[in-house]
TILUMLO-318767 format. One record per residue (C-alpha): residue in three letters; residue number from 0; chain; x, y, z. Coordinates in pm, whole numbers. Layout:
BEGIN
+---------+-----+--------+--------+--------+--------+
! residuo ! num ! cadena !      x !      y !      z !
+---------+-----+--------+--------+--------+--------+
!     ALA ! NUM !      A !      X !      Y !      Z !
...
+---------+-----+--------+--------+--------+--------+
//
This chain:
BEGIN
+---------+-----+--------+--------+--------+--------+
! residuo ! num ! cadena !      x !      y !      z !
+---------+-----+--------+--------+--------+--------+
!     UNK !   0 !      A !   8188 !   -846 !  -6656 !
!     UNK !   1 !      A !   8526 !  -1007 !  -6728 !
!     UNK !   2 !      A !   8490 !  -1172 !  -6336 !
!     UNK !   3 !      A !   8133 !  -1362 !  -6516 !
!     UNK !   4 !      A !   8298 !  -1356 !  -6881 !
!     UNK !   5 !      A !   8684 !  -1437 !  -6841 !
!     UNK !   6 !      A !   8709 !  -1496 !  -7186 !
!     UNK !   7 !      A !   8651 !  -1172 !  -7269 !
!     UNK !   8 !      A !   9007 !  -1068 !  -7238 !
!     UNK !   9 !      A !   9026 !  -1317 !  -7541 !
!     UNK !  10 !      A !   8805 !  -1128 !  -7767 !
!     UNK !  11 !      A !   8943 !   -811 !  -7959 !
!     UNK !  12 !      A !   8839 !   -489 !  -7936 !
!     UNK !  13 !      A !   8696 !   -504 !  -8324 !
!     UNK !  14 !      A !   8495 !   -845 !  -8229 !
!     UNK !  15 !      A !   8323 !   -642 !  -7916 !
!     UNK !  16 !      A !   8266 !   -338 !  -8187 !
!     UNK !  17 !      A !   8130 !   -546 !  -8451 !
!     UNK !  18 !      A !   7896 !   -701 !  -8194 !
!     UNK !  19 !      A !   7762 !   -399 !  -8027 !
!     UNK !  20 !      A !   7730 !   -268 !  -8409 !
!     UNK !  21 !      A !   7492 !   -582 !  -8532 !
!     UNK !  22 !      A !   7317 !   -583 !  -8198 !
!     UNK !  23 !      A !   7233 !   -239 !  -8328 !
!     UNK !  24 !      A !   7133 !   -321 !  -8684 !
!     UNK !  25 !      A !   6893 !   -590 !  -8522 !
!     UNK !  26 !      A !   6723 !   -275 !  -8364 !
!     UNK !  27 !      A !   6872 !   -189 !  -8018 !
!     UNK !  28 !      A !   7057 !     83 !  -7925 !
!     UNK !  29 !      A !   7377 !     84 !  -7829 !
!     UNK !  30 !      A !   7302 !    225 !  -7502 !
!     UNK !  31 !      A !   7051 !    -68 !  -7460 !
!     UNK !  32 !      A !   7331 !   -343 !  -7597 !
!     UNK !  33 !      A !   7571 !   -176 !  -7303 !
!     UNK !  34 !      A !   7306 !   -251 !  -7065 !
!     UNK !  35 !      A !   7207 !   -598 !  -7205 !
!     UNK !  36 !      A !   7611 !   -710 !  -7192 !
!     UNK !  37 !      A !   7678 !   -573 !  -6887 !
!     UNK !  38 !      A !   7379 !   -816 !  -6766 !
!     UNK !  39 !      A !   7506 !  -1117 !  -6989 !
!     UNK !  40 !      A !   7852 !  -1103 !  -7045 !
!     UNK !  41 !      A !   7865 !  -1361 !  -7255 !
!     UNK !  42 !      A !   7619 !  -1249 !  -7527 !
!     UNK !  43 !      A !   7928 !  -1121 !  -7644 !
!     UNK !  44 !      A !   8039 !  -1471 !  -7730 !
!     UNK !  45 !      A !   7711 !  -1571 !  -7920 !
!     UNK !  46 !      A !   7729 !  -1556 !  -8272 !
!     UNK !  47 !      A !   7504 !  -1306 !  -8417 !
!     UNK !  48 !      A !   7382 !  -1581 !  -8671 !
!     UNK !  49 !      A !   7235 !  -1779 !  -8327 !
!     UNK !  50 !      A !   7081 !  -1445 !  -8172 !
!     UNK !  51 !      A !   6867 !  -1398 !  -8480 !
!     UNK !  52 !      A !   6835 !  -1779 !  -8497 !
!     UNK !  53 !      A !   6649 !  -1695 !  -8141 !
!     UNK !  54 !      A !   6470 !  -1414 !  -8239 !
!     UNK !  55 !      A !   6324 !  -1624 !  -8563 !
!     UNK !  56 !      A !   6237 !  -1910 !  -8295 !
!     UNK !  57 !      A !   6060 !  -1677 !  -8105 !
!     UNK !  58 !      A !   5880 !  -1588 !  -8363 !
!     UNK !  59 !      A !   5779 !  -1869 !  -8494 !
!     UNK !  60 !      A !   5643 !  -1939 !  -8143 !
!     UNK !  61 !      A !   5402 !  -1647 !  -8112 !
!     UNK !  62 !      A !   5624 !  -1354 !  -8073 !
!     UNK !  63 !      A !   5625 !  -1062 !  -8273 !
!     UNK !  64 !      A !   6022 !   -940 !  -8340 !
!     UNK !  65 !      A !   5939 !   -588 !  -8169 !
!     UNK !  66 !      A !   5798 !   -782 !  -7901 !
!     UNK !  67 !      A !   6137 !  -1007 !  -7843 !
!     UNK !  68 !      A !   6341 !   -693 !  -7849 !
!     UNK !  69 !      A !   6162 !   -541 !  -7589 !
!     UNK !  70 !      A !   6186 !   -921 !  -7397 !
!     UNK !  71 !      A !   6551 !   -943 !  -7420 !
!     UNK !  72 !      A !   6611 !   -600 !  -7295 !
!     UNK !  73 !      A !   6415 !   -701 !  -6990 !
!     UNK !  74 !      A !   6542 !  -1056 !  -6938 !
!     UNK !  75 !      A !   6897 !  -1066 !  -7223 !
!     UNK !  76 !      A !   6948 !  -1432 !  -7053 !
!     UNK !  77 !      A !   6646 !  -1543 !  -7284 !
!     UNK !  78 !      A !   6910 !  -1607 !  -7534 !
!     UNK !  79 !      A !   7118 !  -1821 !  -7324 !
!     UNK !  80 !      A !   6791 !  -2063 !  -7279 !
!     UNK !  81 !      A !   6721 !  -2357 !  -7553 !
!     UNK !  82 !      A !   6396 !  -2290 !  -7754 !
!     UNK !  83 !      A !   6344 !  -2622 !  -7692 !
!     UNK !  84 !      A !   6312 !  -2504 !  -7308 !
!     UNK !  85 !      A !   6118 !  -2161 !  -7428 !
!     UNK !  86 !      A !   5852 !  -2432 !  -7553 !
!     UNK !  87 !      A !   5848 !  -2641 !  -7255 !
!     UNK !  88 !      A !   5808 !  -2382 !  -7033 !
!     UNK !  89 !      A !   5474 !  -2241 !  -7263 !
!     UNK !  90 !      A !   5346 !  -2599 !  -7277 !
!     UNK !  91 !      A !   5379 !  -2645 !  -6868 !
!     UNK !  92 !      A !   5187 !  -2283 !  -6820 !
!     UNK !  93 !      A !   4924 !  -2406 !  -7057 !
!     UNK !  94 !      A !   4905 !  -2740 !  -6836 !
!     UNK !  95 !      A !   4804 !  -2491 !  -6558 !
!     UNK !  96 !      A !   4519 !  -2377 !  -6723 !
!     UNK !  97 !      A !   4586 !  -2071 !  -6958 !
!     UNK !  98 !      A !   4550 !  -2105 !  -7315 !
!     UNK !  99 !      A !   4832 !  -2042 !  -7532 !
!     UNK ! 100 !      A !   4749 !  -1676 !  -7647 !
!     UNK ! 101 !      A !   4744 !  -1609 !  -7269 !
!     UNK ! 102 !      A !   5080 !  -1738 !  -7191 !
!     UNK ! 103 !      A !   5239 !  -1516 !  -7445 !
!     UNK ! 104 !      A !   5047 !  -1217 !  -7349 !
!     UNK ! 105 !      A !   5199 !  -1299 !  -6976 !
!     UNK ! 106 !      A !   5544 !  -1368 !  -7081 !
!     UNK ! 107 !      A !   5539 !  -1042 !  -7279 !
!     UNK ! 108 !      A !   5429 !   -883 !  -6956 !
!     UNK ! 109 !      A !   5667 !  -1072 !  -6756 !
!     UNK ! 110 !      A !   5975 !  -1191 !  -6928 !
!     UNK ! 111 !      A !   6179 !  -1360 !  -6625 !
!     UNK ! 112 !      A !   5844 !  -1612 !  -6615 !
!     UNK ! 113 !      A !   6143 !  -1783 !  -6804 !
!     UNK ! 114 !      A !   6347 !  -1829 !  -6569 !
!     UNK ! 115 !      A !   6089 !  -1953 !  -6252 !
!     UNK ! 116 !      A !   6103 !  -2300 !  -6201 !
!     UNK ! 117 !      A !   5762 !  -2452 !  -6297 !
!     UNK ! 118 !      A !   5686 !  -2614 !  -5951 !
!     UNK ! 119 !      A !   5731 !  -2199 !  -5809 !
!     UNK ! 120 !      A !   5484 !  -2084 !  -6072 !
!     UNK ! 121 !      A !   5275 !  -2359 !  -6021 !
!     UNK ! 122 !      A !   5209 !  -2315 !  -5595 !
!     UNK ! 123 !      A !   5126 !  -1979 !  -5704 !
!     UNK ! 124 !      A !   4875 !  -2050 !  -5953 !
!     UNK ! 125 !      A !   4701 !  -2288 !  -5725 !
!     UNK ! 126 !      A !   4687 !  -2055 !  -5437 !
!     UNK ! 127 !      A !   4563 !  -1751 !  -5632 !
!     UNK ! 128 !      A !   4264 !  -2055 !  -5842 !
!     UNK ! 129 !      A !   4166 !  -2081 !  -5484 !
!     UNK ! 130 !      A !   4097 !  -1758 !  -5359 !
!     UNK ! 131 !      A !   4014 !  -1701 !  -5717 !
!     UNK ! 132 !      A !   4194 !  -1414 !  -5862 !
!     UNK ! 133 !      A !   4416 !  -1612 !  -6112 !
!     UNK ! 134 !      A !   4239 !  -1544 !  -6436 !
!     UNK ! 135 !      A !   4331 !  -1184 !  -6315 !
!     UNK ! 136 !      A !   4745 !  -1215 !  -6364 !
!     UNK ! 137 !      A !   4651 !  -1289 !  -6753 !
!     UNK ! 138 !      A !   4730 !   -893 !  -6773 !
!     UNK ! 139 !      A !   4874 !   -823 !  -6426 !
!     UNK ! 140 !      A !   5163 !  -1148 !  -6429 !
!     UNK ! 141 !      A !   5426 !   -919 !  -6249 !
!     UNK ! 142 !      A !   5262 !  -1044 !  -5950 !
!     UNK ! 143 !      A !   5328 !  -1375 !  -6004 !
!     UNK ! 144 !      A !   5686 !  -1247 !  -5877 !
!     UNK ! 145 !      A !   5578 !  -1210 !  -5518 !
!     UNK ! 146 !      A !   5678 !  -1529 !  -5332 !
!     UNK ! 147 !      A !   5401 !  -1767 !  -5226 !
!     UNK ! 148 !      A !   5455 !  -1723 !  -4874 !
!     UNK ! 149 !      A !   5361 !  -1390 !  -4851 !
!     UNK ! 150 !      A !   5061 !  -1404 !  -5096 !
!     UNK ! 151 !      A !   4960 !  -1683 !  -4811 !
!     UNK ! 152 !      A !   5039 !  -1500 !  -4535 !
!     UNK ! 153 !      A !   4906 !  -1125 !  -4628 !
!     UNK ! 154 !      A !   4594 !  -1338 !  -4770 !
!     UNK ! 155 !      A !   4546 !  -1458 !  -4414 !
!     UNK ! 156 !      A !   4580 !  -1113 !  -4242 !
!     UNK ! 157 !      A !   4335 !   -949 !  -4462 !
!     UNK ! 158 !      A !   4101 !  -1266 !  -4380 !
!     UNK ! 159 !      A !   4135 !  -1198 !  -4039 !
!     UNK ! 160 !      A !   4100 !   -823 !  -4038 !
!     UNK ! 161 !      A !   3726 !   -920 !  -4270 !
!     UNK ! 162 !      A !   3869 !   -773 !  -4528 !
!     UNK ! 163 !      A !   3788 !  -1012 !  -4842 !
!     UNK ! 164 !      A !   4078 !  -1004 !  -5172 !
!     UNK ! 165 !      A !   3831 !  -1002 !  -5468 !
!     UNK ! 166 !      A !   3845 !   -832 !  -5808 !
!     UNK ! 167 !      A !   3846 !   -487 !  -5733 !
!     UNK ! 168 !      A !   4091 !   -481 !  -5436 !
!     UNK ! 169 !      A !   4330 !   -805 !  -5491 !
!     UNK ! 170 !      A !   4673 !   -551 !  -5532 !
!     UNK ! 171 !      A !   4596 !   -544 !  -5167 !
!     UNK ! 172 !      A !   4825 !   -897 !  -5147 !
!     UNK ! 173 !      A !   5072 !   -712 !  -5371 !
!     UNK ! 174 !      A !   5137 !   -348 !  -5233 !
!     UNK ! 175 !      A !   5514 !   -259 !  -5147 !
!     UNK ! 176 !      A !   5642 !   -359 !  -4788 !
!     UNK ! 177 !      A !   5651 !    -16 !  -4615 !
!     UNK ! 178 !      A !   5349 !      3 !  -4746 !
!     UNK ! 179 !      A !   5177 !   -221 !  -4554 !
!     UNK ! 180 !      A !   5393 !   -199 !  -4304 !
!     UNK ! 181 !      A !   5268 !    162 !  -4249 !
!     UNK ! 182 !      A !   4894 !     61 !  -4319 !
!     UNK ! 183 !      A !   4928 !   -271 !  -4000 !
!     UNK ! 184 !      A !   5180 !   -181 !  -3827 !
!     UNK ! 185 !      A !   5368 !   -556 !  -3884 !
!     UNK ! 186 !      A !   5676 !   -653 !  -4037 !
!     UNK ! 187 !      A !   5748 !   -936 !  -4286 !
!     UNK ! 188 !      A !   5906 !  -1147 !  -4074 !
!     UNK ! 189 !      A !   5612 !  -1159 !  -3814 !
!     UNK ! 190 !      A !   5339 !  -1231 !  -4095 !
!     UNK ! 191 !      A !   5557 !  -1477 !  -4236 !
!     UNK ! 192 !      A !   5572 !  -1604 !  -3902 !
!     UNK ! 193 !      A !   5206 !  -1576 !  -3788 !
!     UNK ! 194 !      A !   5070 !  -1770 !  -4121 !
!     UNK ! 195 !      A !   5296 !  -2023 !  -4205 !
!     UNK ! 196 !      A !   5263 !  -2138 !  -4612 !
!     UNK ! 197 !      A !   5422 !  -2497 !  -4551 !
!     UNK ! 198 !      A !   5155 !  -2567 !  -4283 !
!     UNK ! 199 !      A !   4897 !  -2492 !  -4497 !
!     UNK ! 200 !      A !   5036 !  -2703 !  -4729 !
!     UNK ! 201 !      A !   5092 !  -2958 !  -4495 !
!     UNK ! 202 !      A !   4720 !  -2923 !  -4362 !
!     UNK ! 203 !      A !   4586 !  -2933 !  -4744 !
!     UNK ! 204 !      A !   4781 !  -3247 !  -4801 !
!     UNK ! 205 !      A !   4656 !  -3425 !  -4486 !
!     UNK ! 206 !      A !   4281 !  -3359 !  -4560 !
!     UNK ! 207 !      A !   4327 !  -3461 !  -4928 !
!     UNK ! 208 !      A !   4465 !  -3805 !  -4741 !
!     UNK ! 209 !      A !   4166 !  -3816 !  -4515 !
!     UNK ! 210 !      A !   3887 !  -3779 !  -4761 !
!     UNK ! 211 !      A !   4124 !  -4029 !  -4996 !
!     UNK ! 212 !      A !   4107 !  -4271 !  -4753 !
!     UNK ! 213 !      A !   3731 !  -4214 !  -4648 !
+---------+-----+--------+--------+--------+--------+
//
């Protein structure tokens, strides 16, 4: 902690008591402000006046409180980020097609959504609006934590093998590693290899220029 947080030589032992103590009176425990600190150091240099100040914002935003305690024990960095960046980030997921309602149900679901860059969250969102599963991650967002490239490339296998991702069996693209490693008998590496994401992209882009130009 003090290697992310030098400055926490600098604070006294009553300042790091009081703040664990208000932490608690906002309704964690103490064994969940341990955990939170140990995460992000330097919570212990906000004021408590600023983390209800973000707990109020996020309220005002959609959240209820219960709901942003259970947030900020999953992701504490939420109350390093700006509100005004909180916002922007729910505005850009509406832009991609979900209504507001649905981004906070997500975001509840998923907390570190905060913390993917738009663009990320955005590839994925395409991809799974074509093969048409992304009205599904409205209650299942975790998966929006799997990286693109595999999504592509375990889409691909499963095309290939004539087995089609639909409602009912679309955790297929999202079971664990040995998992499917077990179940197809090949490794990451060689489906990441076999069905390359960037020339798909690539491929997209180029008929997109073709029928532009035609």
């Amino acid at each position: 902690m003090t290697k992310a947080l030098p400055s926490l030589f600098g604070l006294s032992i009553e300042n790091i008591k009081q703040k664990i103590e208000d932490m608690i009176t906002i309704g964690y425990t103490e064994a969940e402000v341990i955990k939170m600190t140990k995460a992000l150091p330097s919570l212990f240099g906000y004021s408590i006046e600023n983390i209800k100040q973000k707990i109020n914002d996020m309220i005002a935003l959609g959240y209820t409180k219960i709901e942003v305690i259970e947030m900020t024990k999953v992701l504490p960095s939420l109350f390093s980020y700006s509100i005004e960046n909180i916002k922007q980030k729910v505005e850009d997921m509406i832009t991609l097609g979900y209504t507001k309602v649905e981004v906070i149900k997500m975001t509840k679901t998923l907390p570190p959504l905060f913390g993917l860059n738009i663009e990320n969250i955005k590839q994925k969102i395409e991809f799974y609006k074509l093969i048409d599963i992304d009205r599904l991650l409205i209650n299942d967002a975790k998966r929006l934590m799997q990286s693109i490239e595999l999504s592509y490339a375990r889409y691909k296998f499963y095309e290939s093998r004539g087995i089609e991702i639909s409602d009912e069996n679309y955790r297929k693209l999202f079971i664990g590693q040995k998992q499917f490693e077990n179940a197809y008998g090949i490794g990451k590496k060689e489906l990441l290899e076999m069905y390359d994401y960037d020339e798909f992209i690539k491929q997209s882009q180029n008929q997109k220029l073709k029928i532009y130009n035609s």
